[in-house]
N, CA, C and O atoms as a Tinker XYZ file with bonds, in Angstrom:
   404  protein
     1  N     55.890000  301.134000   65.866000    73     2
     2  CA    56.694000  302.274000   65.467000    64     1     3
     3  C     56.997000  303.095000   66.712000    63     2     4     5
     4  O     56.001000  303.642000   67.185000    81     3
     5  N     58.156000  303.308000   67.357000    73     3     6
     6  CA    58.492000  304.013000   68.360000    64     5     7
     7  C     59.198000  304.928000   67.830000    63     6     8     9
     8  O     59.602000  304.731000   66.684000    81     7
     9  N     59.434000  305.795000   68.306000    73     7    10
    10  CA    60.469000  307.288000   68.537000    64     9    11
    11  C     61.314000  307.342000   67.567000    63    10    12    13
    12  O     61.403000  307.962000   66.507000    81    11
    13  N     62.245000  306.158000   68.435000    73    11    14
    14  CA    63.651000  306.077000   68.246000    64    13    15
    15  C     63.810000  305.455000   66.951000    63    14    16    17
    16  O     64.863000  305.706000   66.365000    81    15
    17  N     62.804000  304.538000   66.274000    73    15    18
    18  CA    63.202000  304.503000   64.748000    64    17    19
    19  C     62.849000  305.646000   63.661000    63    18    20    21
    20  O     62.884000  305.507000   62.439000    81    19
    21  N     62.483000  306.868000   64.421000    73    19    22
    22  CA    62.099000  307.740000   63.560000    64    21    23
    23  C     63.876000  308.782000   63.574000    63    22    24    25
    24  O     64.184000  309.620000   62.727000    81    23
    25  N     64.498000  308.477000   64.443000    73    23    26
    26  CA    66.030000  309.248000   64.203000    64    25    27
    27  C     66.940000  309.021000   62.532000    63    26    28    29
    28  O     67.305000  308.044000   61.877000    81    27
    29  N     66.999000  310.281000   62.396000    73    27    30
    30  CA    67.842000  310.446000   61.193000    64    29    31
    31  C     66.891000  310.545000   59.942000    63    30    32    33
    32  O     67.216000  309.998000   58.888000    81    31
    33  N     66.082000  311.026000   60.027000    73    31    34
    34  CA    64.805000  310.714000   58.989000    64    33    35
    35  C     64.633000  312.435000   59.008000    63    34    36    37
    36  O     64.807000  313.233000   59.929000    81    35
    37  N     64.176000  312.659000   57.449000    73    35    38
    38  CA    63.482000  313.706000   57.109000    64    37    39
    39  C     62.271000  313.698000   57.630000    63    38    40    41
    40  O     61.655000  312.748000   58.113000    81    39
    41  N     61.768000  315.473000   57.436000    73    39    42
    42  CA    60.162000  315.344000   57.929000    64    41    43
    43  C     59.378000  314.706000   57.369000    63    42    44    45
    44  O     58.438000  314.130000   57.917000    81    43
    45  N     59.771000  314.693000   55.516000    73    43    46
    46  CA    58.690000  314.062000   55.092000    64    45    47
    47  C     58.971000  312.428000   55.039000    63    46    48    49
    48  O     58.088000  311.781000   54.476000    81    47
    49  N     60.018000  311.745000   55.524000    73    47    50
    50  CA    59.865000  310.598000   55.953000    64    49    51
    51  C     59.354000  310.241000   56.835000    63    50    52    53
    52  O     58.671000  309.221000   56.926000    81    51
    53  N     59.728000  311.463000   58.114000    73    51    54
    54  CA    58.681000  311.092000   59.232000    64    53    55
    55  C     57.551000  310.663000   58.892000    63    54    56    57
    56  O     57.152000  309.503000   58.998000    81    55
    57  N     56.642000  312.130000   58.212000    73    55    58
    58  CA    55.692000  311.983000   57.603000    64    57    59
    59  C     55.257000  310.578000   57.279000    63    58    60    61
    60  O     54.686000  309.840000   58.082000    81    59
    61  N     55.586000  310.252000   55.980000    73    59    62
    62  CA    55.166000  308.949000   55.528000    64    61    63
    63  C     55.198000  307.452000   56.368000    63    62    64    65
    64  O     54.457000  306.470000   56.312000    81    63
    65  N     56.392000  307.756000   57.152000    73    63    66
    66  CA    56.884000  306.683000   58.076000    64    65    67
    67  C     55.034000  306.914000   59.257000    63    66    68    69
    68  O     54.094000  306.123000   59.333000    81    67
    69  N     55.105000  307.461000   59.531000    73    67    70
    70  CA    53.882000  307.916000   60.769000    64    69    71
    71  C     52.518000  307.614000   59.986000    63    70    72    73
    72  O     51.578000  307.290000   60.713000    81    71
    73  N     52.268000  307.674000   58.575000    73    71    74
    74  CA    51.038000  307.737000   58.012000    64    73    75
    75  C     50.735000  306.098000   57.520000    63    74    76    77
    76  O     49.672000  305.558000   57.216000    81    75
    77  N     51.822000  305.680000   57.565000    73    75    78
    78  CA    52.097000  304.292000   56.689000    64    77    79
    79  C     51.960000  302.949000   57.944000    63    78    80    81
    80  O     51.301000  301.909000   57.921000    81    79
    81  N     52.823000  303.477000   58.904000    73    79    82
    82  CA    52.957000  302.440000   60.079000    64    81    83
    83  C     52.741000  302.607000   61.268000    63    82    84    85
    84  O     53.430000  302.211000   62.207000    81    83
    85  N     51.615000  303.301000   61.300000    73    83    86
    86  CA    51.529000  303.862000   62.990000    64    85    87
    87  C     50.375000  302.634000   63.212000    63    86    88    89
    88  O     49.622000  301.895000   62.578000    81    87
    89  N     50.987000  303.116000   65.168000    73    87    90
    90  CA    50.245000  301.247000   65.607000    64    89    91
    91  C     49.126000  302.124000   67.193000    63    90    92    93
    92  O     49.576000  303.024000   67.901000    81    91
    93  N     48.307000  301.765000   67.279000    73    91    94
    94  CA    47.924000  302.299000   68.726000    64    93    95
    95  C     48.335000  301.464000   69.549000    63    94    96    97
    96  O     48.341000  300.240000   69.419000    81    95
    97  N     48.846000  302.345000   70.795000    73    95    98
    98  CA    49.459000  302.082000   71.836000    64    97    99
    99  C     48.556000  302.573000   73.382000    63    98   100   101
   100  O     48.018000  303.676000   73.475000    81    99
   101  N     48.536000  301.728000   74.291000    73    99   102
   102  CA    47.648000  302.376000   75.616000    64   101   103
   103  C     48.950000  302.719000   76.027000    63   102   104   105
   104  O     50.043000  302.153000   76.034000    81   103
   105  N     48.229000  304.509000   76.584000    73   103   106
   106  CA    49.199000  305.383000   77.681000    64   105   107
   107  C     48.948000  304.997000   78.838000    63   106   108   109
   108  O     49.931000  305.123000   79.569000    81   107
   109  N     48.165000  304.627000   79.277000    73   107   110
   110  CA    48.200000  304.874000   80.778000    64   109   111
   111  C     46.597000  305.461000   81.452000    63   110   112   113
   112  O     46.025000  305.218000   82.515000    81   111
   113  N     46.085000  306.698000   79.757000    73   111   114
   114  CA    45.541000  307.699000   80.360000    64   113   115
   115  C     43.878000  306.928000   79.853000    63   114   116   117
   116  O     43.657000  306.287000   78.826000    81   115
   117  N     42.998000  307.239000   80.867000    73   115   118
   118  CA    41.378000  306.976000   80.473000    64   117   119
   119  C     41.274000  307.703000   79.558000    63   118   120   121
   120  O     42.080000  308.604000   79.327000    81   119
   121  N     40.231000  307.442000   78.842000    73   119   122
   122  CA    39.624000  308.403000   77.976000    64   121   123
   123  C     38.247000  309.188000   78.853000    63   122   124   125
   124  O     37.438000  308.555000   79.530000    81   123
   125  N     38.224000  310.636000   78.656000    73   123   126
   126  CA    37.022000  311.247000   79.257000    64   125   127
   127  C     35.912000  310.713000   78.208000    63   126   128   129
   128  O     36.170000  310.689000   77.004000    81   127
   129  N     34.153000  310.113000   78.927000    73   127   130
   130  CA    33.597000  310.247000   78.015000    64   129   131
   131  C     32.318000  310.882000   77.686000    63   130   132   133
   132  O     31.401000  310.553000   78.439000    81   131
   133  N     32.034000  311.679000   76.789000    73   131   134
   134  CA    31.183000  313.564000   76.959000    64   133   135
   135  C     29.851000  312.467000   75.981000    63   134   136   137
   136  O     30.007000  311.603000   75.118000    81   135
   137  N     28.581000  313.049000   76.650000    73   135   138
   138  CA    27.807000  312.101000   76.137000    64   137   139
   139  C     26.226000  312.983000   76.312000    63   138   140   141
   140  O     26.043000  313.422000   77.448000    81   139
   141  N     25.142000  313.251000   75.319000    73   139   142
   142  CA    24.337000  314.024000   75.628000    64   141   143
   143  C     23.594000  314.306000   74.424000    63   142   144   145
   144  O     23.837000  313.759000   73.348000    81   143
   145  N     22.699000  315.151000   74.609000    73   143   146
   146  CA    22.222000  315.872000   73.348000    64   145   147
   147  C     22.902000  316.951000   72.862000    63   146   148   149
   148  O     22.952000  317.260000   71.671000    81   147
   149  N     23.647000  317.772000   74.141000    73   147   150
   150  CA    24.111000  318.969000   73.751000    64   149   151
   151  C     25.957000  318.812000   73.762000    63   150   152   153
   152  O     26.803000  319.693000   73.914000    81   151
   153  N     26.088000  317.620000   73.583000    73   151   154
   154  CA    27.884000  317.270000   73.745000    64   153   155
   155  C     28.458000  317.804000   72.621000    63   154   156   157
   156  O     29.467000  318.448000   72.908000    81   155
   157  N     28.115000  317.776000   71.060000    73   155   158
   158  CA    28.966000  318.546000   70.152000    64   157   159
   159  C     28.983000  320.046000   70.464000    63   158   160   161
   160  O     30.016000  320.656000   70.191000    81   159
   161  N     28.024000  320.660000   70.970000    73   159   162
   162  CA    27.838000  321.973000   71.343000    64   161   163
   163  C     29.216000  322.340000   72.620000    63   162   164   165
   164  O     30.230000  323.036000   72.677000    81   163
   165  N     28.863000  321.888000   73.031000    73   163   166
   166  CA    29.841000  321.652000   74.613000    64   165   167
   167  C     31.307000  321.715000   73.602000    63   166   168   169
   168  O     31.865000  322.757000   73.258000    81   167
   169  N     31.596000  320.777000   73.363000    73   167   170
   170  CA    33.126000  320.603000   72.697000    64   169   171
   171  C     33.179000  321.622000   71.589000    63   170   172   173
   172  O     34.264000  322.197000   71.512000    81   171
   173  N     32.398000  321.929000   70.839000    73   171   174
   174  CA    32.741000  323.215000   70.322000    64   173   175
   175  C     32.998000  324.404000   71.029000    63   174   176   177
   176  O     33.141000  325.380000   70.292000    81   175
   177  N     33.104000  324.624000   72.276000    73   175   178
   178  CA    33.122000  325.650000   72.266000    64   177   179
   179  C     34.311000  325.455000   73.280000    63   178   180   181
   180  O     34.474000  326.512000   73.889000    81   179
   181  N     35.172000  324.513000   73.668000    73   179   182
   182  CA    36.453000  323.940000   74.160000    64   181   183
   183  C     37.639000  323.940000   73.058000    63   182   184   185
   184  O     38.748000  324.448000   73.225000    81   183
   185  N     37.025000  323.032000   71.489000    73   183   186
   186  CA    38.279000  322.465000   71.372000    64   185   187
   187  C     37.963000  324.031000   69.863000    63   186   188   189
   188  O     36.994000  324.748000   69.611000    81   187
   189  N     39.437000  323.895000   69.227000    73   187   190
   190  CA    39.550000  324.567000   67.967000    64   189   191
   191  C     39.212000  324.142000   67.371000    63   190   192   193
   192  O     40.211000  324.228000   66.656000    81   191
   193  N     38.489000  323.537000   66.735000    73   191   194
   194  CA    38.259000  322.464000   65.116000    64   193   195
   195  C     36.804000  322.135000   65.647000    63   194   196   197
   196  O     36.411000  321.774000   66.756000    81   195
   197  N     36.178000  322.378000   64.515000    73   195   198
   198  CA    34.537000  322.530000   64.410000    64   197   199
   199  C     34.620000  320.451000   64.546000    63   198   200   201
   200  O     35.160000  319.553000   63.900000    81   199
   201  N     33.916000  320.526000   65.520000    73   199   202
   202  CA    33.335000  319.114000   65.668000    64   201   203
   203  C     32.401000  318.244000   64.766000    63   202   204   205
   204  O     32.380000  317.022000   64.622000    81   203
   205  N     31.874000  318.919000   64.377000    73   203   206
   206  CA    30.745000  318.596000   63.489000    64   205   207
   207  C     31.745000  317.369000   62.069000    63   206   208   209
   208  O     31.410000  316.399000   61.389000    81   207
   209  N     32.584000  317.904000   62.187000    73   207   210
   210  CA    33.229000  317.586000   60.927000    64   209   211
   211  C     33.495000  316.459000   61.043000    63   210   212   213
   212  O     33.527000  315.784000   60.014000    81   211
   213  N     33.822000  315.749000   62.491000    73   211   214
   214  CA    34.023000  314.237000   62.769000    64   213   215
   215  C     33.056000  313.699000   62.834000    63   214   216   217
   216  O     32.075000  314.021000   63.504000    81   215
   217  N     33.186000  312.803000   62.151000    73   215   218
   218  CA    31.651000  311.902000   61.973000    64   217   219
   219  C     31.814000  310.859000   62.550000    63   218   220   221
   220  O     32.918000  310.313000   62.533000    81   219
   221  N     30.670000  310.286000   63.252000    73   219   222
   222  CA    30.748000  308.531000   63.456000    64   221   223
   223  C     31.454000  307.448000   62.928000    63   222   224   225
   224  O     31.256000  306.922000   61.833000    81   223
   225  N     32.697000  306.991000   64.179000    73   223   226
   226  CA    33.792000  306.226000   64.184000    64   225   227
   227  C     34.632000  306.886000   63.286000    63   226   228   229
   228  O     34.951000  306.370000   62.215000    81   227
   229  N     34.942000  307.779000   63.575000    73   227   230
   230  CA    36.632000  308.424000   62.931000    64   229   231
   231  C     37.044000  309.233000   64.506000    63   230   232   233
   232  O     36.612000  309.177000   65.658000    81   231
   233  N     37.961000  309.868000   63.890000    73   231   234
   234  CA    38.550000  310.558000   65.242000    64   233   235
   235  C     39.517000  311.654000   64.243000    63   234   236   237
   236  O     39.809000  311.685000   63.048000    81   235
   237  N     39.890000  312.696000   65.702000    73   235   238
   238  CA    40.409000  313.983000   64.915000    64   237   239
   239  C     41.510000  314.486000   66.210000    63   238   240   241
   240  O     41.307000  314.114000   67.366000    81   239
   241  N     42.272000  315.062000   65.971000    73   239   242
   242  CA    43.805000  315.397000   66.524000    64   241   243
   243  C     43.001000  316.898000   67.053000    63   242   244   245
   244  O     42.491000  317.663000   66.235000    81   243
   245  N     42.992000  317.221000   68.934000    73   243   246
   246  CA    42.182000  318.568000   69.136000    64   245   247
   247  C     42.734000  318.901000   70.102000    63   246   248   249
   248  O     43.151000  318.103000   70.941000    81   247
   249  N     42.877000  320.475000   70.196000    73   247   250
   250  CA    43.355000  321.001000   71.165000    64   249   251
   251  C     42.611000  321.763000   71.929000    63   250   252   253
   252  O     42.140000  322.688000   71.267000    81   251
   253  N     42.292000  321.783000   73.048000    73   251   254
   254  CA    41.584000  322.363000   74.135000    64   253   255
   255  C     41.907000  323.575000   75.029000    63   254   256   257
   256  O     42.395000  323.531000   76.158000    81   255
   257  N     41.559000  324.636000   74.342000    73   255   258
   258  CA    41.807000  326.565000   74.439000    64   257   259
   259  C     40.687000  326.468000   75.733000    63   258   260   261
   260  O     39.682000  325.832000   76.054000    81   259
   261  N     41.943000  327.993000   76.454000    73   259   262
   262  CA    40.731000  328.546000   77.208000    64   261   263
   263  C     40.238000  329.973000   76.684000    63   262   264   265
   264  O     40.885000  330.469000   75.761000    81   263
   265  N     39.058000  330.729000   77.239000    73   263   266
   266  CA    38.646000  331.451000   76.142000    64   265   267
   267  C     39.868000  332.443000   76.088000    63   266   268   269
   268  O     39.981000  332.548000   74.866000    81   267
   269  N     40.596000  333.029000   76.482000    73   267   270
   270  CA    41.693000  333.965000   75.663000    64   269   271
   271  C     42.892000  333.284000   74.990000    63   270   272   273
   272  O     43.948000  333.856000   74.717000    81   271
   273  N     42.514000  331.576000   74.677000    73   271   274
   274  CA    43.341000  330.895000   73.968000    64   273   275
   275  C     44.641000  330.538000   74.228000    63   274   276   277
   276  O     45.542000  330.194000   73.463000    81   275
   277  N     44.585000  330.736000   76.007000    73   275   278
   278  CA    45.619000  329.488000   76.284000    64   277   279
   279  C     45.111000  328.250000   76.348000    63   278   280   281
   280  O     43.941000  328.041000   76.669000    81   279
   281  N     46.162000  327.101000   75.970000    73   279   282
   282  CA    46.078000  325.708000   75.555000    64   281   283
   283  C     45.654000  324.851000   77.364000    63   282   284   285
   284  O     46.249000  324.951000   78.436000    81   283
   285  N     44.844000  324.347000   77.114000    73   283   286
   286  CA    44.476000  322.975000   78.167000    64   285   287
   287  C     45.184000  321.638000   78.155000    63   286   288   289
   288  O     45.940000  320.992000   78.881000    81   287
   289  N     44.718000  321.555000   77.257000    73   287   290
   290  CA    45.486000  320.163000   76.721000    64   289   291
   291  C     45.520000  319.855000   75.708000    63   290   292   293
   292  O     45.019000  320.679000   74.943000    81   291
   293  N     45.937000  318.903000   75.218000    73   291   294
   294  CA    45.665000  318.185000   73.452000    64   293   295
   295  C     45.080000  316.915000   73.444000    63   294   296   297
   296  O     44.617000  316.446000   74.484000    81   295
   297  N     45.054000  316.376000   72.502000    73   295   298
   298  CA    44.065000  314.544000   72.314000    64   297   299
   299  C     43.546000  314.293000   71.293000    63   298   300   301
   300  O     43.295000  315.024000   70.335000    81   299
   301  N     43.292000  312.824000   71.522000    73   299   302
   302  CA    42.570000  312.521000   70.008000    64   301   303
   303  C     41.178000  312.229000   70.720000    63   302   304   305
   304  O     41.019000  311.656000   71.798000    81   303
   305  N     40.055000  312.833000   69.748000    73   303   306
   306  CA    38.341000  312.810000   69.810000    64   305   307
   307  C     38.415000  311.840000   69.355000    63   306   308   309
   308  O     38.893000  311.636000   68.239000    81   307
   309  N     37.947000  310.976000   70.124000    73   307   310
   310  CA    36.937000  309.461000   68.630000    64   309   311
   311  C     35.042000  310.017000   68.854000    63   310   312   313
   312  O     34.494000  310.188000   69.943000    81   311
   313  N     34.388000  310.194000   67.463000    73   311   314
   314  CA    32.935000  310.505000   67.977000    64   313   315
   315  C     32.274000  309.137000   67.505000    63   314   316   317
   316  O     32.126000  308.768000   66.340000    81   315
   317  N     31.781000  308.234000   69.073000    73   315   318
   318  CA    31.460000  307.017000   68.472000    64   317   319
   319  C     29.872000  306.686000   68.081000    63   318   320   321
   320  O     29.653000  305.599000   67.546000    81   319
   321  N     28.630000  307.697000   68.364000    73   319   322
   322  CA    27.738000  308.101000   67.976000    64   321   323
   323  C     27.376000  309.983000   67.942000    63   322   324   325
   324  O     28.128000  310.787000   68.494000    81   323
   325  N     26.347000  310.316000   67.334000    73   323   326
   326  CA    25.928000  311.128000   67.376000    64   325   327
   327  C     26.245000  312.412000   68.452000    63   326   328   329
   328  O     26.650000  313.575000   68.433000    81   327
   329  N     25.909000  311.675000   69.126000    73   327   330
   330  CA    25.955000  312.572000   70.788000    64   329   331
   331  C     26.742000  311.551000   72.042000    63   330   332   333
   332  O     26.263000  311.305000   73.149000    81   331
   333  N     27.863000  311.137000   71.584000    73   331   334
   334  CA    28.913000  310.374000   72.342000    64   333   335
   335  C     30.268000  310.360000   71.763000    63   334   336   337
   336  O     30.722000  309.859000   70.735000    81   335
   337  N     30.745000  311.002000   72.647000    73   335   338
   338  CA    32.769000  310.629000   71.871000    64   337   339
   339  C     33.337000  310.921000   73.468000    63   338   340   341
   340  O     32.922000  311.532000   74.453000    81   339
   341  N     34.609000  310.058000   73.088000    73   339   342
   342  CA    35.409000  309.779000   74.004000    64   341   343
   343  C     36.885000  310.646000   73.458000    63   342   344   345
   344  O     37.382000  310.528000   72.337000    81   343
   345  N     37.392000  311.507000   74.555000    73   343   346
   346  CA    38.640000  311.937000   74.398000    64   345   347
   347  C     39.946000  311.500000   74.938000    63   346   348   349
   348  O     40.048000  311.539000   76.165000    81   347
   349  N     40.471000  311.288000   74.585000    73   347   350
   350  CA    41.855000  310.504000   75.513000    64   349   351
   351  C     43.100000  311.758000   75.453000    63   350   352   353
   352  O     43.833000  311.794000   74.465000    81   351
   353  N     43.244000  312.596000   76.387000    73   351   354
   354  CA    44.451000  313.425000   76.015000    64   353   355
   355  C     45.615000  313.153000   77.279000    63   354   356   357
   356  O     45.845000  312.726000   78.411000    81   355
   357  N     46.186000  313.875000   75.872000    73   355   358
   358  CA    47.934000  313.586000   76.167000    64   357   359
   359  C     48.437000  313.917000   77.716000    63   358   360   361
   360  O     49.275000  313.195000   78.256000    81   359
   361  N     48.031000  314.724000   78.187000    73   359   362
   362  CA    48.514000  315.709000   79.759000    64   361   363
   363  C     47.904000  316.771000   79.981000    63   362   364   365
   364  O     47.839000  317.663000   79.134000    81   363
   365  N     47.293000  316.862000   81.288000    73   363   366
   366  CA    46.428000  317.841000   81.487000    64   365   367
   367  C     45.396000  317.717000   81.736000    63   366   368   369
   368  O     45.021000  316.891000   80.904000    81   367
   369  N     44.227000  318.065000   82.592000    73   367   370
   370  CA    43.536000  318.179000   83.217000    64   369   371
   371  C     41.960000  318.137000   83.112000    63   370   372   373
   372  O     41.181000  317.945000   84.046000    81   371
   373  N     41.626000  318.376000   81.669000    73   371   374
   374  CA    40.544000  318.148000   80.838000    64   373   375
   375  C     39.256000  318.250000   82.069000    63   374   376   377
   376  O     38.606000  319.213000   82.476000    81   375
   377  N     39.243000  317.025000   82.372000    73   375   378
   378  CA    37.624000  316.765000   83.274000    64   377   379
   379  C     37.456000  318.142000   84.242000    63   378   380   381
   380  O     36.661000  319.081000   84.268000    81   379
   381  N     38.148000  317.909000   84.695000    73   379   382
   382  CA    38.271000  319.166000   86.457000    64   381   383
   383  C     38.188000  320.650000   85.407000    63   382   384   385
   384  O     38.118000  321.691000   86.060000    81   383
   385  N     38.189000  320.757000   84.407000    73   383   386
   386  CA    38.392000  322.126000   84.095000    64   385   387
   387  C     36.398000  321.964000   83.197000    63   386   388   389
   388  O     35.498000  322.792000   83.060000    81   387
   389  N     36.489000  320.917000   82.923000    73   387   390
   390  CA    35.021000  320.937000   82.020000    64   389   391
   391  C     33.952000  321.451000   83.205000    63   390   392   393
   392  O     33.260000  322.469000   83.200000    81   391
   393  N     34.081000  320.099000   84.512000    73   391   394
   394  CA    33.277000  320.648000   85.598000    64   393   395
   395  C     32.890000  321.997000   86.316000    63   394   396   397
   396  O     31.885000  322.490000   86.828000    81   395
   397  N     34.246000  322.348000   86.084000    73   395   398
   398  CA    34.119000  323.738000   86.673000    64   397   399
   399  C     33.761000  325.466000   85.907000    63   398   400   401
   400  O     33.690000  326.566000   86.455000    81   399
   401  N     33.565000  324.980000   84.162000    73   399   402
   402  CA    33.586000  325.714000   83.451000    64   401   403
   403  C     31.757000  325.229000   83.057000    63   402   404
   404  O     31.136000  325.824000   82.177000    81   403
């Protein structure tokens, strides 16, 4: 499913079209991967959306605030155990800003 077959389509076709036939694709980009006892703690207090809520092998759509809530970046979380998930985001800088924060 690319882009360009989504032209001329309602949202909620988009919609359905995106929920029905979406394919994963590699960008280009690594995935960062956050790994620890205290890693859900850590990402809670980065991304908006309570972590906790992703459970082992799912993944969740997150955006990465700084604390007066400008945006970092965006991505999808996969949490593939307990205290391990890998983020893959879209653009932006993620690692260099974790290190230094």
């Amino acid at each position: 499913l690319a882009s360009a077959s989504l032209n001329n389509l309602s949202a909620d076709e988009v919609y359905w079209r995106v929920r029905q036939s979406v394919i994963l694709r590699h960008t280009g980009e690594l995935p960062l991967e956050i790994r620890g006892p205290d890693a859900e703690v850590l990402l809670n207090r980065v991304f908006t959306r309570d972590i906790a809520k992703n459970r082992v092998g799912r993944c969740s759509y997150q955006l990465a605030c700084y604390d007066h809530g400008g945006m970092i970046t965006d991505g999808v979380l996969v949490r593939l155990a307990e205290d391990r998930f890998w983020f893959g985001q879209a653009d932006g800088d993620l690692f260099s800003w974790l290190l230094a924060n």
